[in-house]
C-alpha positions in Angstrom: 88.9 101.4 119.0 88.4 99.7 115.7 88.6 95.7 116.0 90.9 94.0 113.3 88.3 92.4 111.0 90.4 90.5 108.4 90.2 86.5 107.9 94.3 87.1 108.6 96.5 89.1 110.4 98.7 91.4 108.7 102.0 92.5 109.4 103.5 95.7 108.5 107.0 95.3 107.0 109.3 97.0 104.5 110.4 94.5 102.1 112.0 95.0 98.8 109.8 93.6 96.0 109.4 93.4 92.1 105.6 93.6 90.1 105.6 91.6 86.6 103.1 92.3 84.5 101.2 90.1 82.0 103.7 92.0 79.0 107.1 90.9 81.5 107.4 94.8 82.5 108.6 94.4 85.4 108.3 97.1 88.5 110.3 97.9 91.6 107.9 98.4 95.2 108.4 98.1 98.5 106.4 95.7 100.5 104.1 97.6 103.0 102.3 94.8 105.0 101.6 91.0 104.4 99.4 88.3 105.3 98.6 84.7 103.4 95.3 86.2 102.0 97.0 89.5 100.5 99.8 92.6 100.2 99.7 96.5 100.2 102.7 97.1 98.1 104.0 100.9 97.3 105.8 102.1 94.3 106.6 105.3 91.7 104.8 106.4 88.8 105.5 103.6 87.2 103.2 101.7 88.7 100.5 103.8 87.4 100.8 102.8 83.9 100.2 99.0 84.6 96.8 98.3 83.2 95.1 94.8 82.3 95.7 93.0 79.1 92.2 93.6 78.1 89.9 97.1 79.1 87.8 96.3 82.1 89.8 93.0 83.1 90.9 93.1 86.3 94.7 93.2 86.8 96.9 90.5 87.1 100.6 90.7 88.6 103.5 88.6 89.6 104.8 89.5 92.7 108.4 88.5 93.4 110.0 89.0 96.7 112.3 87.4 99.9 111.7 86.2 103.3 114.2 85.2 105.4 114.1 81.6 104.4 113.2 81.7 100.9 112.2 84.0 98.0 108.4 83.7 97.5 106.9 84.1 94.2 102.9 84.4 93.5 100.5 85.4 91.0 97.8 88.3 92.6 94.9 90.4 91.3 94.9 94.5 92.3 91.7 94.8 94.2 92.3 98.5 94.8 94.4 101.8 94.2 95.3 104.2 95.9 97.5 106.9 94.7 99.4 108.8 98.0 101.4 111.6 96.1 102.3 112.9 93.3 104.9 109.9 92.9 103.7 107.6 94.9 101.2 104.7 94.1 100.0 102.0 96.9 98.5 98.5 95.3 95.9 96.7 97.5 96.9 92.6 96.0 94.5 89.7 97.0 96.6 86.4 96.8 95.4 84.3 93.7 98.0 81.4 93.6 100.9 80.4 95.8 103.5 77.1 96.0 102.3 75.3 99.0 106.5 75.6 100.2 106.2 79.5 99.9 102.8 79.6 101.7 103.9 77.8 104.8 107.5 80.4 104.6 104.7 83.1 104.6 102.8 81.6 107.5 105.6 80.8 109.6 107.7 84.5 109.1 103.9 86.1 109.8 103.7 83.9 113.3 107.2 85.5 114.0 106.5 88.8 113.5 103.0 88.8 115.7 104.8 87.3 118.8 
């Protein structure tokens, strides 16, 4: 049996979400699991053709999305890629910038679901 090794938990959840981009394209994607240090989100093709504004940049999205108390909005890099299918794409998203408001709604909802 594998110990969890993160700094913080993670919770699985199926939330509707949306991906800006740096060009305001914006992307539908479901949620997969959260936790105040990063997301997995899922999406379509779509997703695929998201790229940095400049070649070997790493990528930079908004990630727009609600809890039950508030819709949470925060700027997040892509640290990885995994593509599941032919039309599915999974984002690994490291959390870059948060309102201090949102964080503690992330925190709190994230306490919930563990109990």
């Amino acid at each position: 049996m594998n110990p969890e090794r993160r700094i913080y938990p993670r919770v699985n959840v199926a939330i509707p979400a949306e991906l800006i981009t740096h060009s305001s394209d914006s992307v539908e994607v479901m949620l997969i699991n959260l936790s105040v240090g990063g997301m997995l989100v899922e999406g379509g093709e779509d997703m695929v053709a998201m790229k940095p504004p400049v070649e070997g940049a790493p990528l930079e999205l908004y990630l727009h999305f609600g809890l039950e108390a508030q819709a949470v909005h925060c700027h997040c890099r892509v640290v990885y890629s995994r593509r599941q299918s032919q039309q599915c794409v999974q984002f690994g998203l490291s959390l870059l910038s948060i309102d201090h408001q949102a964080l503690e709604c992330l925190q709190t909802y994230i306490n919930a679901q563990l109990k």
